[in-house]
Structures are given as C-alpha cells and as structure tokens.
Backbone bond lengths (Angstrom), bond angles and torsions (degrees), N, CA, C in turn:
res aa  C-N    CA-C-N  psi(-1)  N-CA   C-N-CA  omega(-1)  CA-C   N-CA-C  phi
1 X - - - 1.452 - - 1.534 109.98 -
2 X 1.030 125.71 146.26 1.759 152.67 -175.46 1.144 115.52 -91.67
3 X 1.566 129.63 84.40 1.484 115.27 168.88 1.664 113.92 -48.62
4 X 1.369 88.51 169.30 1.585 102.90 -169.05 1.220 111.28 -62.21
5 X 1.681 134.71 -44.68 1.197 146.29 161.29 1.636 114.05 -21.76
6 X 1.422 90.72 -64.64 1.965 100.80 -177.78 1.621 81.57 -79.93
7 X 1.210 135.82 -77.09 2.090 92.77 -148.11 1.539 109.73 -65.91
8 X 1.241 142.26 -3.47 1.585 126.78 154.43 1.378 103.89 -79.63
9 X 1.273 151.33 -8.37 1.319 133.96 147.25 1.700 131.67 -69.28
10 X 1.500 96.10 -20.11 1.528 102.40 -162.85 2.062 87.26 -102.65
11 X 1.088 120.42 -18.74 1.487 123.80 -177.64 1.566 90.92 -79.69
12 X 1.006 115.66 -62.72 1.886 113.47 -172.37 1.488 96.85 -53.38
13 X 1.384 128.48 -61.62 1.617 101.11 -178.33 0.951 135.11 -86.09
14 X 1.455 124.09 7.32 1.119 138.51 135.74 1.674 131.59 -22.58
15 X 1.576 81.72 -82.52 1.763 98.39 148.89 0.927 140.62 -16.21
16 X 1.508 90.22 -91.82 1.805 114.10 -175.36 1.836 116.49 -80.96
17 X 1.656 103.92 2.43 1.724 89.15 -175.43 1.664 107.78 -143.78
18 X 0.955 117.18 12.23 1.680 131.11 -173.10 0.965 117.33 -115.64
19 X 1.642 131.66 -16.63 1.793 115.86 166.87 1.583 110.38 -31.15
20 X 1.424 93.21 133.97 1.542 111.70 159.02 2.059 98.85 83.06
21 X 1.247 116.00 -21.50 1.436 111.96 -177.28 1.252 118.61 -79.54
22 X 1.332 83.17 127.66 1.566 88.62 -179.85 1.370 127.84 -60.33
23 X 1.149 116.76 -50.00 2.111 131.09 -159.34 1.744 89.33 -62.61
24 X 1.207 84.49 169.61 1.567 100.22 165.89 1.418 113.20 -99.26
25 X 0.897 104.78 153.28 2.211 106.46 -170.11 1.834 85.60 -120.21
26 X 1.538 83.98 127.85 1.778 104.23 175.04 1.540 89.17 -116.91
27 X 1.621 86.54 -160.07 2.089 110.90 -176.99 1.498 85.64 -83.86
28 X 0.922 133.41 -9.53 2.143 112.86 -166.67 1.737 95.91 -112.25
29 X 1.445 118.14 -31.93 1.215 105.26 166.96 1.283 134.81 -10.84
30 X 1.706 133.50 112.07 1.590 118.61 -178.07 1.316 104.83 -73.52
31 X 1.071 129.05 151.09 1.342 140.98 161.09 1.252 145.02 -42.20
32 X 1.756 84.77 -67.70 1.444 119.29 -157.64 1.360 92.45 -104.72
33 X 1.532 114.38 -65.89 1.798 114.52 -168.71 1.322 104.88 -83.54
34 X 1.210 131.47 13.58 1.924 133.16 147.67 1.728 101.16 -76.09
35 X 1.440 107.22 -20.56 1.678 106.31 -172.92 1.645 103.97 65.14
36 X 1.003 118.79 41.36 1.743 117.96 163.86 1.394 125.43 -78.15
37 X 1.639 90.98 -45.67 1.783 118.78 161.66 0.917 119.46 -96.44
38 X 1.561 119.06 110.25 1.460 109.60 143.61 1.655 147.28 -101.24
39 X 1.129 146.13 -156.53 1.259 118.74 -147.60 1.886 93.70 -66.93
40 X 1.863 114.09 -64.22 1.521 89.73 167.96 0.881 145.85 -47.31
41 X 1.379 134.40 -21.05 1.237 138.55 163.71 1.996 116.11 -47.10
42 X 1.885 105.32 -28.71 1.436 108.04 -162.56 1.546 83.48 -82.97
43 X 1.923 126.28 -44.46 0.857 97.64 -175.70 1.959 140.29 -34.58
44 X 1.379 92.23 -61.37 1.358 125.04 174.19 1.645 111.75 -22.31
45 X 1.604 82.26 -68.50 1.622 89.72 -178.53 1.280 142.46 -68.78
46 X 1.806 100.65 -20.28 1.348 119.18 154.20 1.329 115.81 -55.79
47 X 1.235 120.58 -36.52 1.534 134.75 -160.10 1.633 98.14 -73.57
48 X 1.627 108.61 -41.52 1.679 110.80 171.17 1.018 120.44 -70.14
49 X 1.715 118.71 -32.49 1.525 112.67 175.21 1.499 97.34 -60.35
50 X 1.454 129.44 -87.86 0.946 139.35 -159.85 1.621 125.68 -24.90
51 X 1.171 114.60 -25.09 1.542 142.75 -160.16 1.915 107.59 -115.94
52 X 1.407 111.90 -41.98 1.574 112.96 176.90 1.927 104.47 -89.84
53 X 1.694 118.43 -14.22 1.435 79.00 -156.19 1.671 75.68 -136.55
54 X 1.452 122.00 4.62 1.437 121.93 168.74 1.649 113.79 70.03
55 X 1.921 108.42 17.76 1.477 114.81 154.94 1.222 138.77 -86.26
56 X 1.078 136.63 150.65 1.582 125.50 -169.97 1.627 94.22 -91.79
57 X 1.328 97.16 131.48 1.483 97.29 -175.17 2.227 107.47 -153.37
58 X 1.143 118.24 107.26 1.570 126.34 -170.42 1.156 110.83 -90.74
59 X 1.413 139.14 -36.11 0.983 139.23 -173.89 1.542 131.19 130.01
60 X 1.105 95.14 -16.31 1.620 121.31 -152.50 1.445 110.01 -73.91
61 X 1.571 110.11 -20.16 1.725 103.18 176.55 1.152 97.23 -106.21
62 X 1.708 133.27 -6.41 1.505 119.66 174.50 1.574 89.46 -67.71
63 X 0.872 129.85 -72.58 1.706 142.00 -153.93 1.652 94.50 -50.47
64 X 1.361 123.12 -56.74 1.370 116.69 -178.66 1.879 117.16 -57.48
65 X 1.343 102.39 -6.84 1.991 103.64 -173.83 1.264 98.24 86.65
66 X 1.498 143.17 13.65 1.510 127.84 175.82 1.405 89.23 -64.99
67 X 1.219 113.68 -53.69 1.907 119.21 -140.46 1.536 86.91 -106.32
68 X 1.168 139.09 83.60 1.468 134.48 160.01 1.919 125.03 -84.68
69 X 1.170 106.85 7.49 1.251 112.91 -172.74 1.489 121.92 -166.49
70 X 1.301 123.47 168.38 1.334 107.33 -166.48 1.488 118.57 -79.88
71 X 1.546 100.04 -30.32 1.653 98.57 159.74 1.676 128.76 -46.96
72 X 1.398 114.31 -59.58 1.054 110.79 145.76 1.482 145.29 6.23
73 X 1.814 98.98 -73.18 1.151 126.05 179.46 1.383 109.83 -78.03
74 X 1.230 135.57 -32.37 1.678 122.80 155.03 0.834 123.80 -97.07
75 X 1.655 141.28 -6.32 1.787 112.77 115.35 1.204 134.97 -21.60
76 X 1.648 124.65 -54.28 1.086 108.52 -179.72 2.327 113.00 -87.97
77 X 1.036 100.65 10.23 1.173 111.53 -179.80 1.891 110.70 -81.61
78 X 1.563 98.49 -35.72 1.239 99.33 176.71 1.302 122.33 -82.76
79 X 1.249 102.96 -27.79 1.798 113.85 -177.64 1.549 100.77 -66.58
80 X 1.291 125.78 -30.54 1.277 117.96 170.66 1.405 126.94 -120.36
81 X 1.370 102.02 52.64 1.471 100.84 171.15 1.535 111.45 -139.55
C-alpha cells in the first residue's frame, strides 16, 4: 500500500511528466536518468513539494542524484517535516 504522500507525488508526475510514456512509474522509478524530469520539470515539482507538503525544497539534490525517485522524495520529505 502507498501512503498518501507517494500517490500525490506519483499522480503529479504522472500527470505533468509521462505523456506518450510508455513504462509504468512506481516509488523506485529514476527520475532524472529515465529523463522524465527535466531541469523545468524539477522546477515544477519542487514548486508541488513545497506547496502540497509545506517543505522547503530547490531542487538541488534532485539534480545532484540524491533524490532519484519518489521514495526518495518522501524520505527526504519526512526528515524535514
């Protein structure tokens, strides 16, 4: 089962970054080196973290490979919230 965190993360990029893709996007999905996101795209999605879960979030460890996936991304969602 999917906390709420990951399926409003995995629905927004769903959304906003998968027209036309084929695979299915899970929590282990890469992000960045699947090329789903690109750099606007990190904006964006920062812009959803920042706004759905009230973390400060720039981008800067998606782009570095800290945060490659959505698991990831609510790991680091919890550590700072």
């Amino acid at each position: 089962m999917v906390d709420a965190r990951a399926q409003a993360l995995l629905d927004f990029v769903r959304r906003n970054f998968t027209a036309g893709a084929a695979a299915e996007i899970t929590l282990d999905t890469p992000l960045l080196s699947e090329r789903l996101i690109d750099s606007m795209g990190i904006a964006l999605l920062a812009a959803f973290i920042e706004e759905q879960f009230d973390v400060a979030f720039d981008g800067t460890e998606l782009r570095k490979g800290r945060l490659e996936t959505i698991r990831d991304i609510v790991a680091m969602i919890d550590r700072n919230s």
